[in-house]
Backbone atoms as SQL, in Angstrom:
CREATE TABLE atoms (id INTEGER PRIMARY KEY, chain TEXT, resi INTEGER, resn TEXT, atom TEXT, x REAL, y REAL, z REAL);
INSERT INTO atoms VALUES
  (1, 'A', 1, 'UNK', 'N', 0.841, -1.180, 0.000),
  (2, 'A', 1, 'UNK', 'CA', 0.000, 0.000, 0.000),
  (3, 'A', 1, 'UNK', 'C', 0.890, 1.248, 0.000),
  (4, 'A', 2, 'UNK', 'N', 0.667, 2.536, -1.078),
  (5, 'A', 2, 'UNK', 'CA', 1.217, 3.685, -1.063),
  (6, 'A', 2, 'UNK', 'C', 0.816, 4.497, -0.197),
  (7, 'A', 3, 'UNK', 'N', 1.007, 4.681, 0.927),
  (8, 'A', 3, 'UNK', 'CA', 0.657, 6.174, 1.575),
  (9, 'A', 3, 'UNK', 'C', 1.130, 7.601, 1.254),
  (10, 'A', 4, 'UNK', 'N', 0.299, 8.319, 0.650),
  (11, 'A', 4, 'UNK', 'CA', -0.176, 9.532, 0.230),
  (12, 'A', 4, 'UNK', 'C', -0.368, 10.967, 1.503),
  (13, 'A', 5, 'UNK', 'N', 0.128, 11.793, 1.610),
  (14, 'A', 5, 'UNK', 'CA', -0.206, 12.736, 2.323),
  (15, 'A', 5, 'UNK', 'C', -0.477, 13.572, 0.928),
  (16, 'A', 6, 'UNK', 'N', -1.525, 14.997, 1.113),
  (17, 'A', 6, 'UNK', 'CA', -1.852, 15.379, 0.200),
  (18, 'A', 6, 'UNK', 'C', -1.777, 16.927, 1.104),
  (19, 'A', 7, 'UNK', 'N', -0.715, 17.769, -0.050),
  (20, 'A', 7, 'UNK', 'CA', -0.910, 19.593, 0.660),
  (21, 'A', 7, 'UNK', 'C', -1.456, 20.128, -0.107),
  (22, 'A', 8, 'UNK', 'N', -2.406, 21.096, 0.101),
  (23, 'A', 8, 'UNK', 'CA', -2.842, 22.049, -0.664),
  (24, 'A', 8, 'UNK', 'C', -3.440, 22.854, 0.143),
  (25, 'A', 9, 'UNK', 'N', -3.554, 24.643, -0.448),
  (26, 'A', 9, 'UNK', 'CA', -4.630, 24.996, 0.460),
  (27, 'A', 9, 'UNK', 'C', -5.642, 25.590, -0.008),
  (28, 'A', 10, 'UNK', 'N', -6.624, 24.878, -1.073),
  (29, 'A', 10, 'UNK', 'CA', -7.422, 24.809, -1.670),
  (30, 'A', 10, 'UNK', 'C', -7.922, 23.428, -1.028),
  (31, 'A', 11, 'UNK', 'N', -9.065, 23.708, -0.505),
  (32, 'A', 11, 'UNK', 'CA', -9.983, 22.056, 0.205),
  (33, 'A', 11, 'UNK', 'C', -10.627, 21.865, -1.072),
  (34, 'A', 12, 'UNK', 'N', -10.907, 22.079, -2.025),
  (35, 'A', 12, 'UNK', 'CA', -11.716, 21.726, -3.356),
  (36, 'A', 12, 'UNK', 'C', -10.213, 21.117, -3.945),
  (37, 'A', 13, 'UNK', 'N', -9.883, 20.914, -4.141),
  (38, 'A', 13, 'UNK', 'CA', -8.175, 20.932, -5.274),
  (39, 'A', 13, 'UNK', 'C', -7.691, 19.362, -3.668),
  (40, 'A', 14, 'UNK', 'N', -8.047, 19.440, -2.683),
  (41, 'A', 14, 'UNK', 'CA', -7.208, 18.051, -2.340),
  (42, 'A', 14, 'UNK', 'C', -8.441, 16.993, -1.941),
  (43, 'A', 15, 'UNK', 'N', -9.808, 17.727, -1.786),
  (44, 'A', 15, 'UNK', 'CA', -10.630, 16.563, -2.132),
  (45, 'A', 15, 'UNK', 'C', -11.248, 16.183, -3.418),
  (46, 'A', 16, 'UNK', 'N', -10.781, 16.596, -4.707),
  (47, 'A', 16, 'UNK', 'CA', -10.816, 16.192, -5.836),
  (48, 'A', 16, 'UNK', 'C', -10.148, 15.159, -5.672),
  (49, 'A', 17, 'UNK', 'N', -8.390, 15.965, -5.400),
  (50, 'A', 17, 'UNK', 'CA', -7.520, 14.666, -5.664),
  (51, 'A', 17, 'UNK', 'C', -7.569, 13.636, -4.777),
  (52, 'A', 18, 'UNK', 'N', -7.822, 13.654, -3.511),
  (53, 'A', 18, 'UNK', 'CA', -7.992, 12.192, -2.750),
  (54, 'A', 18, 'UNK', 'C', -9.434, 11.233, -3.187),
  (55, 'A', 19, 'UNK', 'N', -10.407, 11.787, -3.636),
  (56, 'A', 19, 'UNK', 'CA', -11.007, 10.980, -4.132),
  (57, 'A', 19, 'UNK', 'C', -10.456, 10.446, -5.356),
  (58, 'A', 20, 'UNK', 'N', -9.786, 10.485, -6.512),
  (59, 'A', 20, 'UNK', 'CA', -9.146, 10.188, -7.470),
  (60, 'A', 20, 'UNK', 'C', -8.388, 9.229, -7.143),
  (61, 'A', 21, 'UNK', 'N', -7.457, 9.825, -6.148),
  (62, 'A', 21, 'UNK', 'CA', -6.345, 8.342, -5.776),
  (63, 'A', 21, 'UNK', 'C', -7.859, 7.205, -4.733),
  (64, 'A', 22, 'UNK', 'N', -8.527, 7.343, -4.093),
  (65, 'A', 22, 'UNK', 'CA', -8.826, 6.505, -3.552),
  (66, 'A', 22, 'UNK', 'C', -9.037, 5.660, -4.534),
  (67, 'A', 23, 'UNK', 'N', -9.897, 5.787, -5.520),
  (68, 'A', 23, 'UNK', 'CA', -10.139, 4.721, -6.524),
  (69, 'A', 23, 'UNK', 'C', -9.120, 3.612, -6.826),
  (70, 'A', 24, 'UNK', 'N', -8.065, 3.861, -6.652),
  (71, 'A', 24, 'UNK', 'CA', -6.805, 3.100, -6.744),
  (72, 'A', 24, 'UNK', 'C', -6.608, 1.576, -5.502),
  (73, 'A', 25, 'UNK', 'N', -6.497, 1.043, -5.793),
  (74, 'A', 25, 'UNK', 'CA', -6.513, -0.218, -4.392),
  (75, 'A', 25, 'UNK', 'C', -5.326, 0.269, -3.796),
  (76, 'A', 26, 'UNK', 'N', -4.105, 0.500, -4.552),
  (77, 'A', 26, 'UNK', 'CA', -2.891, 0.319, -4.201),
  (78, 'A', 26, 'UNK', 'C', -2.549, 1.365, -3.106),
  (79, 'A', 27, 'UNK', 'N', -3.347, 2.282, -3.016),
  (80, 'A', 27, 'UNK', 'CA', -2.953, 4.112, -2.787),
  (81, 'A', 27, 'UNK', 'C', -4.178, 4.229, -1.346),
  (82, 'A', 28, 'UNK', 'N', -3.367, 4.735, -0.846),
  (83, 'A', 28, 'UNK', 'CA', -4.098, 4.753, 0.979),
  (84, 'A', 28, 'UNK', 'C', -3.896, 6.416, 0.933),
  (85, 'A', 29, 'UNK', 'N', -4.869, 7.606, 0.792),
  (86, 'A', 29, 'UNK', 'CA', -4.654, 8.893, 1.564),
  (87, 'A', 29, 'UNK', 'C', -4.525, 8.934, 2.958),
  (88, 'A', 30, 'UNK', 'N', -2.976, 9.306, 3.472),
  (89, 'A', 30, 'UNK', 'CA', -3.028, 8.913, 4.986),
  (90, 'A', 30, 'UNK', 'C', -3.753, 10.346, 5.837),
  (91, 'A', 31, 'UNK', 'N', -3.238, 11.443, 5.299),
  (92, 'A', 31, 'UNK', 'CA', -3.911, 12.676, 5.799),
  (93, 'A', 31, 'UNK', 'C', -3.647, 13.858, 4.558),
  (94, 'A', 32, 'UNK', 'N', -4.065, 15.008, 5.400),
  (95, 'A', 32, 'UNK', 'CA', -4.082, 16.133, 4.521),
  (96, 'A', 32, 'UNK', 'C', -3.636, 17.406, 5.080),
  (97, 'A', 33, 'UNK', 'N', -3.036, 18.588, 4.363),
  (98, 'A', 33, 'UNK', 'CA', -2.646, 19.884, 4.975),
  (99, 'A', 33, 'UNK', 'C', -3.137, 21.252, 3.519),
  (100, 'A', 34, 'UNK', 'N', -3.419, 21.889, 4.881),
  (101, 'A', 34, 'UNK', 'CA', -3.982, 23.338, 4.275),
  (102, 'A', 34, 'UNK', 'C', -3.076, 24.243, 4.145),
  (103, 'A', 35, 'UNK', 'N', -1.827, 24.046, 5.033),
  (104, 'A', 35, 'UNK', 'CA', -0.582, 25.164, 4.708),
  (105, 'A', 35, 'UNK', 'C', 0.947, 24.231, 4.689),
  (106, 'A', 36, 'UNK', 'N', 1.805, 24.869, 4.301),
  (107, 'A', 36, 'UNK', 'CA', 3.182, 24.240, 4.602),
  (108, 'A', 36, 'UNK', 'C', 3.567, 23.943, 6.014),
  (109, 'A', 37, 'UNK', 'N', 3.464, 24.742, 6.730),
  (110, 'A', 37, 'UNK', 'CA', 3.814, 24.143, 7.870),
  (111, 'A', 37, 'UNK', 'C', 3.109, 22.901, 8.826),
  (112, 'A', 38, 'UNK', 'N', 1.716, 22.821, 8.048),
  (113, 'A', 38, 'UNK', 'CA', 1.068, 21.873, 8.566),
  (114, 'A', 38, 'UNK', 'C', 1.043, 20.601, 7.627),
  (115, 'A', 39, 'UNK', 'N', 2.024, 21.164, 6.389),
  (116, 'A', 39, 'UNK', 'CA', 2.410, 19.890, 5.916),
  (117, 'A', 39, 'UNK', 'C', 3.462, 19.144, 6.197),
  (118, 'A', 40, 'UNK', 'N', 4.116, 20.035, 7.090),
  (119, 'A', 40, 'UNK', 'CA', 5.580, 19.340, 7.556),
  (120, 'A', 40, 'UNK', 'C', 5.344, 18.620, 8.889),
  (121, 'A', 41, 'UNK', 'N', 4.544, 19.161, 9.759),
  (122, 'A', 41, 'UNK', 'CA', 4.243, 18.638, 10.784),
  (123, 'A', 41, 'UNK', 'C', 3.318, 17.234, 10.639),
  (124, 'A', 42, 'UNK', 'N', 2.397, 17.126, 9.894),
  (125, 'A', 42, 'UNK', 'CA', 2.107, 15.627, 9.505),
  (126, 'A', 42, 'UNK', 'C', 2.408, 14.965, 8.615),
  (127, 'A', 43, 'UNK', 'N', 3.480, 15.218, 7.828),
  (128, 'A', 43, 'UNK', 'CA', 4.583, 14.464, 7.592),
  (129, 'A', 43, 'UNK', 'C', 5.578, 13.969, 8.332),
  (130, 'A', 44, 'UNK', 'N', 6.081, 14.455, 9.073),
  (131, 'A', 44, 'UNK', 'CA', 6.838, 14.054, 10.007),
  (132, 'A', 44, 'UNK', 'C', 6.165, 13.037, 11.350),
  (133, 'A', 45, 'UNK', 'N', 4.364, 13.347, 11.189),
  (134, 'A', 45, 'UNK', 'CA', 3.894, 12.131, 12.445),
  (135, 'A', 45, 'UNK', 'C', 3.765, 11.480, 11.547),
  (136, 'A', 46, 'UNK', 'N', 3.314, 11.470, 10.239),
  (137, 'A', 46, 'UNK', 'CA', 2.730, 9.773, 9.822),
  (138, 'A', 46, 'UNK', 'C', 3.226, 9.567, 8.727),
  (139, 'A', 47, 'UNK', 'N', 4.699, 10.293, 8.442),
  (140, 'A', 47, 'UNK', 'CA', 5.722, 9.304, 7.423),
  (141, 'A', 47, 'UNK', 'C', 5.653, 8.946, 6.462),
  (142, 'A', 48, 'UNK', 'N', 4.505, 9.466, 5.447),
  (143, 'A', 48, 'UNK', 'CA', 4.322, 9.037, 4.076),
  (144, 'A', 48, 'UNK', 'C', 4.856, 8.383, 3.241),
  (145, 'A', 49, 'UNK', 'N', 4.667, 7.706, 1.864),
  (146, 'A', 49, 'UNK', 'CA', 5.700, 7.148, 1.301),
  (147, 'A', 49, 'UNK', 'C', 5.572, 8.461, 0.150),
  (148, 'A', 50, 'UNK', 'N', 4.148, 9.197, -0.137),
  (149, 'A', 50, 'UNK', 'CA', 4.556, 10.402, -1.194),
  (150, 'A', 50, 'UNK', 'C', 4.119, 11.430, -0.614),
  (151, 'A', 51, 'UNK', 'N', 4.443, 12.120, -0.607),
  (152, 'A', 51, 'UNK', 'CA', 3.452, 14.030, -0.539),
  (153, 'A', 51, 'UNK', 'C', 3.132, 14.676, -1.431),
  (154, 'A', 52, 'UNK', 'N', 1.699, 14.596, -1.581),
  (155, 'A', 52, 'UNK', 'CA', 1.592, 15.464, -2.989),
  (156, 'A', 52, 'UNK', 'C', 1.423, 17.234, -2.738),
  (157, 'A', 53, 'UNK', 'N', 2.183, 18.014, -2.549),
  (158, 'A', 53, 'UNK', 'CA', 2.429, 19.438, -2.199),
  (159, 'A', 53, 'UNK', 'C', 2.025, 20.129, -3.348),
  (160, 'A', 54, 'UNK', 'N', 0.985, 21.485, -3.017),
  (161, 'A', 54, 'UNK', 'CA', 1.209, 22.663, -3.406),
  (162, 'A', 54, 'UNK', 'C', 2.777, 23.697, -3.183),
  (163, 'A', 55, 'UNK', 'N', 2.908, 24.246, -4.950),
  (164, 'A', 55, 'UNK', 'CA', 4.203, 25.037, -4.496),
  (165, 'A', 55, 'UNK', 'C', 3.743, 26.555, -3.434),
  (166, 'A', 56, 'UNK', 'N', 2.450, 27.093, -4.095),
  (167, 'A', 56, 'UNK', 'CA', 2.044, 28.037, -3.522),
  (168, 'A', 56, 'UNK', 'C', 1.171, 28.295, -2.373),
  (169, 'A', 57, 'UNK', 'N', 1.469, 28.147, -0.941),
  (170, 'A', 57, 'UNK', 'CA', 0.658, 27.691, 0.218),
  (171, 'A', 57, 'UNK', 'C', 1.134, 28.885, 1.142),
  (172, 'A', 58, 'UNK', 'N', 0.059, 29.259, 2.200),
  (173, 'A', 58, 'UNK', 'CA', 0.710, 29.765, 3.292),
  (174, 'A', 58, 'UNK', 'C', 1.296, 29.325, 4.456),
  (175, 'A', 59, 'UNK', 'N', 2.587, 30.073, 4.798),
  (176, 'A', 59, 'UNK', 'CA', 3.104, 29.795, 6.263),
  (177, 'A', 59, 'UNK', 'C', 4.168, 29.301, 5.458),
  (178, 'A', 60, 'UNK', 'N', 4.282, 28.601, 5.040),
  (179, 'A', 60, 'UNK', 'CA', 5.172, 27.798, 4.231),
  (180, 'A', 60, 'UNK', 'C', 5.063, 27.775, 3.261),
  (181, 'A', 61, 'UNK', 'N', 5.776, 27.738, 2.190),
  (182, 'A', 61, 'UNK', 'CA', 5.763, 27.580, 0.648),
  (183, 'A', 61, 'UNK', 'C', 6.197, 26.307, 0.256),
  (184, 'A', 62, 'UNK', 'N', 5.813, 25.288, -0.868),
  (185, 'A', 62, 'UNK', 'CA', 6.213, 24.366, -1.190),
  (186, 'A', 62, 'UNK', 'C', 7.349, 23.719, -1.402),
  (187, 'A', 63, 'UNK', 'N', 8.319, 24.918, -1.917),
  (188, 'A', 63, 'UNK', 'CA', 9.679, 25.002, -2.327),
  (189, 'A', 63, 'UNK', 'C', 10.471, 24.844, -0.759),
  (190, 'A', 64, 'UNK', 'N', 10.197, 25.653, 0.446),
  (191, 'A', 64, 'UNK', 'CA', 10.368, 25.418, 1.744),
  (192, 'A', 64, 'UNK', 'C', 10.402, 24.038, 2.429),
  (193, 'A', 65, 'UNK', 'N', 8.880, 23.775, 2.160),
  (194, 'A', 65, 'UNK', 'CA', 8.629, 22.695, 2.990),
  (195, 'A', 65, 'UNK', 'C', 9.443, 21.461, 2.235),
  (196, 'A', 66, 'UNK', 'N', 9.876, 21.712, 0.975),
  (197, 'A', 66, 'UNK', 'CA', 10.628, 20.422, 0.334),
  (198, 'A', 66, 'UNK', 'C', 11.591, 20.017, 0.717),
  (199, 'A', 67, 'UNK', 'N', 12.500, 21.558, 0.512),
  (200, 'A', 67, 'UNK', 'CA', 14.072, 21.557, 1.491),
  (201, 'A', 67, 'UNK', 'C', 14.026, 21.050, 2.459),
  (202, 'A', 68, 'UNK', 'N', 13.165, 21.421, 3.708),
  (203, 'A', 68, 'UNK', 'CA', 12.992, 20.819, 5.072),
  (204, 'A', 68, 'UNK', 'C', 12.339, 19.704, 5.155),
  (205, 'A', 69, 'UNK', 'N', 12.006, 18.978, 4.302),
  (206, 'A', 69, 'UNK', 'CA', 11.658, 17.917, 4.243),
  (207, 'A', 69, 'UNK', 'C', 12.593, 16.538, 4.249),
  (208, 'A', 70, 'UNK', 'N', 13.083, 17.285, 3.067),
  (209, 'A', 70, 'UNK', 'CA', 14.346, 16.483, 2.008),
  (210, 'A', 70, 'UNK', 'C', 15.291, 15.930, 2.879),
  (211, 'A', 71, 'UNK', 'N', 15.829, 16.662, 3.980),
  (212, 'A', 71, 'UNK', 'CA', 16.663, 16.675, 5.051),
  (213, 'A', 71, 'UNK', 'C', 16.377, 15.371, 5.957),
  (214, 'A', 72, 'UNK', 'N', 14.677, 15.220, 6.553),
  (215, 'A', 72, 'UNK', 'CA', 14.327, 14.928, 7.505),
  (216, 'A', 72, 'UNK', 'C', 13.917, 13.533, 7.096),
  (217, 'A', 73, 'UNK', 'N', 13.199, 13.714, 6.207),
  (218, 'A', 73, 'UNK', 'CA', 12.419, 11.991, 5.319),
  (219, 'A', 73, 'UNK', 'C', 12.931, 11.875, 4.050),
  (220, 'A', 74, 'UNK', 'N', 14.192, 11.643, 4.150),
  (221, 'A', 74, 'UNK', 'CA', 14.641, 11.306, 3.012),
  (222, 'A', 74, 'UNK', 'C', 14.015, 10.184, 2.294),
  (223, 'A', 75, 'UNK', 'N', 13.263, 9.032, 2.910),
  (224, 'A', 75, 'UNK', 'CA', 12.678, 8.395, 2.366),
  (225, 'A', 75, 'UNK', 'C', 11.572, 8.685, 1.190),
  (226, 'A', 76, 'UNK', 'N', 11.160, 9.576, 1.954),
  (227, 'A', 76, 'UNK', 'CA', 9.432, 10.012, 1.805),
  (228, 'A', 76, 'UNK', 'C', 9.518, 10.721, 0.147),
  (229, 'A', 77, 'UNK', 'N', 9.274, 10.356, -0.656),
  (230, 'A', 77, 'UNK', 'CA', 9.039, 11.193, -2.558),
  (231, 'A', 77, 'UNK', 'C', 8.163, 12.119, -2.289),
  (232, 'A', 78, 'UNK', 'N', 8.171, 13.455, -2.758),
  (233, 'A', 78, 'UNK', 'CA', 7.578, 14.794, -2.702),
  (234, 'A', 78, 'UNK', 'C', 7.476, 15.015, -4.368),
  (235, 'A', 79, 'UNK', 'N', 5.916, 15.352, -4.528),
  (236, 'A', 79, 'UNK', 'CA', 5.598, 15.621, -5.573),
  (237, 'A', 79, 'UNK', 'C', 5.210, 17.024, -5.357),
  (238, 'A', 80, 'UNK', 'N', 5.860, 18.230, -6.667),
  (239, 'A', 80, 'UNK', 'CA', 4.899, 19.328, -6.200),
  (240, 'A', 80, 'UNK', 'C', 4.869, 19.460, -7.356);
């Protein structure tokens, strides 16, 4: 199973896309964030295997939260 965290801060634009991936068997949406910094913070509790990020978010910017990401979960693939 892929676990998915999904950023955006458009709630129309990440429940499009989590319904889209749900259709998928393979693909689990584990959670969701409305700004960068609240995408880093539940990334970091529940470890994703992708993040699908907005570049343009508040508090944080996409380009931000990648760097500080990149560092921390190197595991974790970041899509923005």
């Amino acid at each position: 199973m892929i676990r998915v965290l999904i950023a955006d801060d458009h709630p129309l634009l990440r429940s499009g896309l989590k319904q889209i991936l749900s259709l998928e068997s393979d693909i689990e949406v584990v959670g969701e964030a409305g700004d960068g910094q609240e995408a880093v913070s539940k990334a970091m509790q529940l470890r994703p295997d992708v993040l699908v990020l907005d570049i343009n978010m508040p508090k944080m910017n996409g380009i931000e939260a990648t760097r500080w990401l990149a560092d921390r979960l190197p595991e974790t693939k970041i899509i923005v």
